[in-house]
C-alpha positions in Angstrom: 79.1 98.8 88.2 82.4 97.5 87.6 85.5 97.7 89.9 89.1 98.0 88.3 91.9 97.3 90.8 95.2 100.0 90.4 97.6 97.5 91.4 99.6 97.4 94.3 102.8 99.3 95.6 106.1 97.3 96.7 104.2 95.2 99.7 106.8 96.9 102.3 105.1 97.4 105.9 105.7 100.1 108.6 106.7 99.3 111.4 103.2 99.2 113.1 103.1 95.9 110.5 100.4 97.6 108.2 100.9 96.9 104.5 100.8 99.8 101.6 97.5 99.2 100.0 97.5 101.6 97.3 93.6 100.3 95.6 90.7 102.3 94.5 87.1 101.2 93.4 85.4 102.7 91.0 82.5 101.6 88.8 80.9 102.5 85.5 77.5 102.9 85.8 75.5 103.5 82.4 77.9 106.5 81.6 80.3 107.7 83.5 83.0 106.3 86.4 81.7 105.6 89.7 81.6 109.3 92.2 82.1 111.9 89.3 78.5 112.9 89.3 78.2 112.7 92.8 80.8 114.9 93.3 79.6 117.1 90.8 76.2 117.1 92.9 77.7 117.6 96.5 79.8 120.3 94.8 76.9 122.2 93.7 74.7 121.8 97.2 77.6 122.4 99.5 77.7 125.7 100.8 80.6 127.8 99.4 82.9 130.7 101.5 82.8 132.8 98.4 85.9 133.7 97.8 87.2 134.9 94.3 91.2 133.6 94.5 92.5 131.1 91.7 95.0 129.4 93.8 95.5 126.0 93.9 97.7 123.4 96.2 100.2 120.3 95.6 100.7 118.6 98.7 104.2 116.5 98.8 103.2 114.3 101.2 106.4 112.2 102.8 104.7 108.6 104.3 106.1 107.4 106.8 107.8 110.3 109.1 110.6 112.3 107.5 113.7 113.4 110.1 113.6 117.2 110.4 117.2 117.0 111.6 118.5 114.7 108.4 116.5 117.5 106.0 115.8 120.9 107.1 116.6 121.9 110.1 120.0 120.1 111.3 122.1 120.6 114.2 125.9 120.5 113.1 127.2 121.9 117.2 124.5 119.2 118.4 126.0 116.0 120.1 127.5 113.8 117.3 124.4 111.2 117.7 122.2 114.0 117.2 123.4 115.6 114.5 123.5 113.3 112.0 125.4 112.0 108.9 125.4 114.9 106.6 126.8 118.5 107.3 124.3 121.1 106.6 124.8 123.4 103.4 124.1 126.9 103.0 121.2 128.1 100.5 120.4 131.5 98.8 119.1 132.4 102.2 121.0 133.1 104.6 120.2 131.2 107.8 117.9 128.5 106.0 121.1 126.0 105.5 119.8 122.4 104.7 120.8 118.9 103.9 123.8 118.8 101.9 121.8 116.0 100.3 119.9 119.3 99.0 121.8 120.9 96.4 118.9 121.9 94.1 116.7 123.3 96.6 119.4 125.7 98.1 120.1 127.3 94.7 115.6 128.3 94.9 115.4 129.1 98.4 114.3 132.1 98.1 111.3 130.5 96.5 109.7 128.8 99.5 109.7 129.0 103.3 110.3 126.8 106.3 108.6 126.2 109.3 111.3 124.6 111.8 109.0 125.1 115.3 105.8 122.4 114.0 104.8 120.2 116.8 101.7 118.1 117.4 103.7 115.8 120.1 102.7 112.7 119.1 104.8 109.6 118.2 102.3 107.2 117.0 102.1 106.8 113.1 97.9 106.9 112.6 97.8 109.8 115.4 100.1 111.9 113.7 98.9 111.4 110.1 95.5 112.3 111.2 96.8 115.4 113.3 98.6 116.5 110.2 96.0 116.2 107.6 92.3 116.8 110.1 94.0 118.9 112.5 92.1 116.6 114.7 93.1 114.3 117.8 89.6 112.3 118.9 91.5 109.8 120.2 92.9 108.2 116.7 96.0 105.7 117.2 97.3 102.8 115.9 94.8 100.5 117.8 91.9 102.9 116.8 92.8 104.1 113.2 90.0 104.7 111.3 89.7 108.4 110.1 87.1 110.4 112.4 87.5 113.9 110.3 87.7 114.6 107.2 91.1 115.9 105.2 91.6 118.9 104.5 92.0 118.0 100.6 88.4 117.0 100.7 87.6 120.1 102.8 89.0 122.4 99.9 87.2 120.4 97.4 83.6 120.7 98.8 83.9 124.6 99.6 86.0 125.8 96.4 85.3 122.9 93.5 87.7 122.7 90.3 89.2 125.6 89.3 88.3 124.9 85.8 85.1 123.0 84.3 86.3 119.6 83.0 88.3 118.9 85.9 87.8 117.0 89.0 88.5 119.4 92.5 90.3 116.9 94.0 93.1 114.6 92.8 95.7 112.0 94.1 99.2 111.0 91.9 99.4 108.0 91.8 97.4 106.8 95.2 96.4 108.5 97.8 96.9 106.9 101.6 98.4 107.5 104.8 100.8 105.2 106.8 98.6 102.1 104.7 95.2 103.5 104.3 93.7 104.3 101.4 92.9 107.5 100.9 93.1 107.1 105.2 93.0 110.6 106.5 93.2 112.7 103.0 89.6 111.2 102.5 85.9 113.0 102.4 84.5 111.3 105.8 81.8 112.7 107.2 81.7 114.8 103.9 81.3 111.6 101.6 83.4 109.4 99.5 82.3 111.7 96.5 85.0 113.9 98.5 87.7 111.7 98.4 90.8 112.4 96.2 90.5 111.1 92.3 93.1 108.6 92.1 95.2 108.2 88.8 96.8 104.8 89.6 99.9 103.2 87.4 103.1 104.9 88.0 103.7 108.2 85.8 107.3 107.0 84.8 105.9 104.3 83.2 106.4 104.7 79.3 102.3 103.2 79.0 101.2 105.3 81.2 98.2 105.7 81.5 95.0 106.9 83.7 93.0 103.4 84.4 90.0 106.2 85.4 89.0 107.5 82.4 89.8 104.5 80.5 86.4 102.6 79.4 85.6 99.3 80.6 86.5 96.5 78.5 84.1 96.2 75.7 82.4 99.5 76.4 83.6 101.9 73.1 82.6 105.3 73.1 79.7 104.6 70.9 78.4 102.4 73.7 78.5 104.6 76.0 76.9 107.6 73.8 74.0 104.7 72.9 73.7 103.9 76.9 74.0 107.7 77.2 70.8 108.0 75.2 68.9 105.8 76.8 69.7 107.2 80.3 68.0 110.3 78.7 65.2 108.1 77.3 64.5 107.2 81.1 65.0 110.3 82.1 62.5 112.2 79.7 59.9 109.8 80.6 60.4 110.3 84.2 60.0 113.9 83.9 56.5 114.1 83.2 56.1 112.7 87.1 58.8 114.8 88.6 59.5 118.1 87.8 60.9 118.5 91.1 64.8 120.4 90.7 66.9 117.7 91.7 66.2 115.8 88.8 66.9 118.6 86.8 70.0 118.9 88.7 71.0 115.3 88.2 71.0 115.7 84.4 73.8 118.5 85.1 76.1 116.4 87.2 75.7 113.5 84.4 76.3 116.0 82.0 79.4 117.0 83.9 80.3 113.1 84.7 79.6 112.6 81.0 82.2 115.8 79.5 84.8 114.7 82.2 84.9 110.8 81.4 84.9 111.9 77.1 86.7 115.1 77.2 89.8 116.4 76.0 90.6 118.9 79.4 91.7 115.4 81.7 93.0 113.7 78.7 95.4 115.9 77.8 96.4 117.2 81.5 97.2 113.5 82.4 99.4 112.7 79.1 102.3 113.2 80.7 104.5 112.1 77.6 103.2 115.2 75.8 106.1 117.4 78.0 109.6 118.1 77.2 112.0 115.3 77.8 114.4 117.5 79.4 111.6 119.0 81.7 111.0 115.1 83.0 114.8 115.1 83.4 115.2 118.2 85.7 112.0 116.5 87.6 113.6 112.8 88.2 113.1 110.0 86.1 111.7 107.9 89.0 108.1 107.6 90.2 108.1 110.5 92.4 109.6 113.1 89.9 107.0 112.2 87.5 104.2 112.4 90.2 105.2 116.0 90.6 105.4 116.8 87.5 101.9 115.8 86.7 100.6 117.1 89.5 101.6 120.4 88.2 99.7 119.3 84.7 97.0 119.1 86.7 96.9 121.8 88.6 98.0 124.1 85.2 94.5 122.0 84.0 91.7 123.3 86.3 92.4 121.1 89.2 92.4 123.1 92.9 94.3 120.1 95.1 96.5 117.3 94.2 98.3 115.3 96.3 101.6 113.4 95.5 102.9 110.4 98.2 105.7 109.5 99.0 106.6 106.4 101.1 109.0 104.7 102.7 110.0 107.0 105.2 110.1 104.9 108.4 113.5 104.5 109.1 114.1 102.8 112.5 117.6 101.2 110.8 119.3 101.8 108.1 118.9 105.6 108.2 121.6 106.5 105.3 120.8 103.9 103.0 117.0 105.4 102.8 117.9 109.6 102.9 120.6 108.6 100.0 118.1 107.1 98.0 115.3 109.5 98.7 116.7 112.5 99.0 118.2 113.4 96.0 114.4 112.4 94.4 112.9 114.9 97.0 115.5 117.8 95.8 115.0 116.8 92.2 111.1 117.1 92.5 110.9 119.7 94.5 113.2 122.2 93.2 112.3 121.2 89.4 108.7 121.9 90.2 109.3 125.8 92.4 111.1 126.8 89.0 109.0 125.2 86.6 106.0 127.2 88.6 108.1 130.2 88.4 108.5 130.5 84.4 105.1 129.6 83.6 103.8 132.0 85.6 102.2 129.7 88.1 103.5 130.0 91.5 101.7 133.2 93.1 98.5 130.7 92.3 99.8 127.7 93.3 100.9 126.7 96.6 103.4 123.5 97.5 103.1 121.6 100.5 105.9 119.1 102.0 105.6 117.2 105.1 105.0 113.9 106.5 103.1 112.7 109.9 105.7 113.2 112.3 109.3 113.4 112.3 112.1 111.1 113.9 114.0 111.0 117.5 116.8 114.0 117.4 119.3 111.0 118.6 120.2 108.1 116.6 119.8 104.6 118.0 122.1 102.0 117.8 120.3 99.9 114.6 119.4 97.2 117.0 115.6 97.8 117.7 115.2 96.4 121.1 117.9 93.5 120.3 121.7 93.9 120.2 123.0 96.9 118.7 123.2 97.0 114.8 121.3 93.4 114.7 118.3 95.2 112.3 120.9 97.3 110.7 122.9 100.3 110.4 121.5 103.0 112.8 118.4 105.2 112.3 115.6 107.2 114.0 112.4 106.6 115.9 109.1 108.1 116.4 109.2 111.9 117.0 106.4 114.4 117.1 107.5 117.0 119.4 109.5 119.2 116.6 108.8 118.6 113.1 109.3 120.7 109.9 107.0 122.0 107.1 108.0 123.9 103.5 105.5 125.6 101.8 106.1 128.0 99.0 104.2 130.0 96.0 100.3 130.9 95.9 100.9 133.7 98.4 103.5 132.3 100.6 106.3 134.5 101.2 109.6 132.7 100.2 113.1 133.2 101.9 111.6 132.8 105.9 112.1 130.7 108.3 109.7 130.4 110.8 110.6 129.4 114.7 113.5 127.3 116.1 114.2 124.3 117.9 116.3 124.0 121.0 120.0 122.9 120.6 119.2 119.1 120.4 116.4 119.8 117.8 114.0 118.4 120.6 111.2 120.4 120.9 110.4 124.1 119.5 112.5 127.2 121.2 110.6 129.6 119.6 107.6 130.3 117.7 105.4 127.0 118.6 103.6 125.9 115.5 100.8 123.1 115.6 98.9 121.6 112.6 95.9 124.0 113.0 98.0 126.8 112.1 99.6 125.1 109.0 96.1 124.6 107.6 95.0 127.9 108.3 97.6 129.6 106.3 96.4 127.3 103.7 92.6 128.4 103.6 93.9 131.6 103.8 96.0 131.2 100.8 93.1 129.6 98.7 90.3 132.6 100.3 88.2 130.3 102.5 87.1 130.9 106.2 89.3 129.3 108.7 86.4 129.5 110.9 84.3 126.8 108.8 82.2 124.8 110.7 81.0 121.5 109.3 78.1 119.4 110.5 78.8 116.2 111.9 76.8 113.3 111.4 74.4 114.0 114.5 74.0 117.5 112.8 76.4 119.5 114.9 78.1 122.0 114.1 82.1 121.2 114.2 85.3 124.1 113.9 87.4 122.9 110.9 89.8 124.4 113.3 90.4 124.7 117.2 92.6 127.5 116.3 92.3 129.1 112.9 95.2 131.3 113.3 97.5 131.7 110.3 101.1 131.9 110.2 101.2 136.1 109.4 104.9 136.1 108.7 104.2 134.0 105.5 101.4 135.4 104.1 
């Protein structure tokens, strides 16, 4: 087996003091990377919902706690320590005013939807994340991270599979991880780390870039791997004769399918990102995040049926406008380039886009000083806050132009139409036709609700 390290992101730490690990192992064994016939073979035995819908997901997924009150649901008569830096601006839609750090996104409004009344009530980072992406509580925290469910990502990829043959289900741009784990709470779990997201690693602005994945090991041409091929199949014909049994049979498929994804064209091409239009990449961001979202939609347009894009950064105690000036102009690029480039190809009643992070940040500013004299960490910024928190989702049978519940007048808590994480991910299983009402088996062979509460949001859908 071999191991190839992706790098490393910028070393900057949350404020819980956990670093950004963004690794993945993966190994070449004989053939084909480490997982991809694994995953082929749980895809195949896992019990499906059988539904017939093409849609697929991008999940923008903000590490790190974005401020629903700097972004999408501001408070202009609030309190001037509430309200913020920025003045609101008004979109397409009327009533769904946003950040005036959001000029892209109000001109395609009508294209998505917001959920203003989310709430899980929660200010601790791992708690939060795993709320968010399980649904789940069990007692996760910042002194008792590890994940205890698995995400819904790897959910969707063990009851739907790829979209398209030649694709894996399941995909992360460039790492997948949550407040410092990798892939942390977007991972397989209980359902195997065959389920957890394909990582592309590098950075998609790069010029080089390039998918480390499907790249062969050094010294290992593709006439070594056909020769190491045929001798797998050597072994294998040999071992026939003393087991005829069907999950042998079955393995040669998911080599077979290992095999065609490590070689073939289908990945090759969706990950060259350099193939698209230079004025596309422009409209998208020439940063790291732009071109995350942009392949991500490559991917998606390839066969693939979830793809995740981080995000980080997003855990500003201090120094609140320095960080929304620099990210949010990248979050309006990315996401407004990417609702109308799924819009004139056609894509966006089958694909649906996700943005939200693990919790949101305290309606009042502080003072920048973090427990110590005021403005000794910095300028002032926001705090832990998981008691009203925003979501925008649009396309693959999302209604665009709502706005779903309120806050109060402080932007404190929900006013109406309470919304918790179990109803975000039911509208998304209902959008991609599986059963909110899923039940996994845990590892003592129980049977466990995906959901405590698999009801929808019906004004969306």
């Amino acid at each position: 087996m071999f191991r190839l390290g992706l790098g490393s992101s910028s070393g900057k730490r949350y404020c819980d003091g956990v670093s950004r690990r963004d690794f993945l192992q993966l190994g070449v064994a004989g053939m084909a990377t480490l997982g991809l016939a694994d995953l082929a073979k749980a895809r195949a035995s896992a019990p499906r919902t059988g539904n017939s819908r093409t849609t697929s997901v991008i999940l923008l997924w903000l590490d790190g706690g974005p401020s629903h009150m700097d972004l999408y649901d501001m408070k202009p008569d609030a309190p001037e320590l509430h309200r913020g830096i920025w003045r609101p601006i008004r979109t397409r839609v009327p009533g769904m005013d946003i950040s005036a750090l959001f000029p892209k996104q109000a001109r395609v409004a009508d294209k998505f939807s917001i959920v203003r009344s989310l709430h899980h009530d929660t200010g601790d980072h791992f708690a939060g994340g795993h709320r968010m992406l399980t649904t789940k509580d069990m007692g996760v925290s910042g002194v008792n991270n590890s994940p205890r469910f698995p995400g819904i990502g790897a959910i969707v990829s063990r009851e739907v599979g790829p979209r398209r043959a030649g694709m894996p289900a399941y995909l992360g741009v460039p790492s997948v991880h949550s407040i410092g784990l990798t892939p942390g709470y977007h991972g397989g779990h209980m359902l195997g780390a065959h389920h957890n997201p394909f990582q592309t690693g590098g950075d998609p602005n790069n010029l080089n870039f390039s998918v480390q994945n499907l790249n062969l090991a050094r010294g290992l041409t593709l006439g070594h791997l056909e020769d190491r091929r045929t001798l797998k199949q050597r072994f294998d014909a040999n071992r026939r004769h003393l087991d005829q049994h069907g999950t042998v049979q079955a393995m040669d498929r998911f080599s077979q399918e290992a095999y065609d994804f490590v070689t073939g064209p289908a990945a090759r091409q969706a990950f060259n990102i350099n193939s698209e239009d230079p004025r596309l990449r422009d409209q998208y961001g020439r940063n790291s995040w732009g071109q995350s979202v942009l392949l991500a939609r490559r991917l998606v347009e390839a066969g693939a049926t979830w793809v995740t894009c981080v995000h980080s950064g997003w855990d500003h105690h201090w120094d609140l406008q320095a960080g929304m000036e620099r990210y949010l102009p990248q979050v309006d690029a990315g996401v407004s380039a990417l609702f109308q480039d799924l819009d004139y190809r056609g894509m966006l009643d089958t694909t649906l886009v996700i943005l939200c992070g693990e919790f949101s940040r305290t309606p009042r500013m502080n003072d920048g000083g973090n427990g110590g004299a005021p403005r000794s960490m910095g300028t002032p910024g926001r705090d832990h806050w998981g008691n009203s928190m925003f979501c925008l989702l649009g396309g693959g049978g999302v209604k665009g132009g709502i706005v779903v519940g309120s806050t109060d007048r402080l932007g404190e808590r929900p006013h109406t139409r309470p919304v918790t994480p179990c109803n975000i991910h039911a509208t998304i299983y209902e959008c991609l036709g599986v059963d909110p009402r899923l039940q996994l088996l845990d590892p003592s062979g129980r049977p466990v609700n995906v959901l405590d509460d698999p009801t929808p949001i019906h004004e969306l859908l």
